[in-house]
C-alpha positions as CSV (number, residue, x, y, z in Angstrom):
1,X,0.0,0.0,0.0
2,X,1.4,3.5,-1.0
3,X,1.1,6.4,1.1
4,X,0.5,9.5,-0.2
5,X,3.5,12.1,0.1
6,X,2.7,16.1,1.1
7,X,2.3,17.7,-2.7
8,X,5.3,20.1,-2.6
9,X,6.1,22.1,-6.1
10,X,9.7,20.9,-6.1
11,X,9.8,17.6,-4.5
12,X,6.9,17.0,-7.7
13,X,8.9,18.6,-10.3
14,X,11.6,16.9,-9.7
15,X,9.5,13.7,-9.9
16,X,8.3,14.8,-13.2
17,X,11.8,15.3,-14.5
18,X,13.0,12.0,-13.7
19,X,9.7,10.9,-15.3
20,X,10.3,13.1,-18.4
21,X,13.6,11.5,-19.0
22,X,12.6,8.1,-18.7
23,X,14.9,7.7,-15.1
24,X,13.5,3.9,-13.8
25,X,13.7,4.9,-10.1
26,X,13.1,1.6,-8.7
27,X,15.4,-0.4,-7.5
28,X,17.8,2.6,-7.5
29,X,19.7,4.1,-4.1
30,X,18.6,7.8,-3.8
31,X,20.5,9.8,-1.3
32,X,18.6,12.9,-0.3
33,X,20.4,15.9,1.3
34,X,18.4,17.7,3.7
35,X,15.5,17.0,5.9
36,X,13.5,20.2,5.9
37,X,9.4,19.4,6.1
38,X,8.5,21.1,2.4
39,X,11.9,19.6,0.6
40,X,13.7,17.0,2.0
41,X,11.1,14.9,4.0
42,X,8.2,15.1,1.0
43,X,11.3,13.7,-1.5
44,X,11.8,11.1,0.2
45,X,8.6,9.8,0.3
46,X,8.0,10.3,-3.0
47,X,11.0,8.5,-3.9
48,X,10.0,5.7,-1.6
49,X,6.9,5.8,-3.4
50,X,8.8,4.9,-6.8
51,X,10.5,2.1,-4.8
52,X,13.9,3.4,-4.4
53,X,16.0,3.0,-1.6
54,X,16.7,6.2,0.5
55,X,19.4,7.7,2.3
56,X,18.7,10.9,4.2
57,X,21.8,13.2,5.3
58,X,21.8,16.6,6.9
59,X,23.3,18.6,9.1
60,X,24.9,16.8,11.6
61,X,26.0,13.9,9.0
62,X,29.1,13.4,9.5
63,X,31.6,12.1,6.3
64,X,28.5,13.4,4.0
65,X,30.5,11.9,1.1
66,X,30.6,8.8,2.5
67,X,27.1,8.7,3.7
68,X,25.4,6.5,0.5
């Protein structure tokens, strides 16, 4: 069962860019940067949505570039 995600603009747009190029994102390991309630959290529930794998960093990750 799906949940729905909060409709943000740019969490949506970005969806429909990885839509418009044909970007399978199932399966895939998505690493989101950023947590905040109208970008970061809605993205990754979209993204969960599409049955990718997600990885949330922020802040107070530490060794970012190693965080996926």
């Amino acid at each position: 069962m799906n949940e729905e995600a909060y409709g943000s603009a740019t969490p949506q747009g970005i969806m429909r860019i990885l839509e418009g190029y044909n970007i399978e994102m199932s399966g895939k390991h998505a690493v989101v940067v950023g947590r905040s309630p109208i970008l970061g959290k809605p993205m990754s529930l979209m993204l969960l949505n599409a049955n990718a794998t997600v990885t949330i960093c922020h802040s107070k990750t530490q060794n970012l570039p190693r965080a996926n």
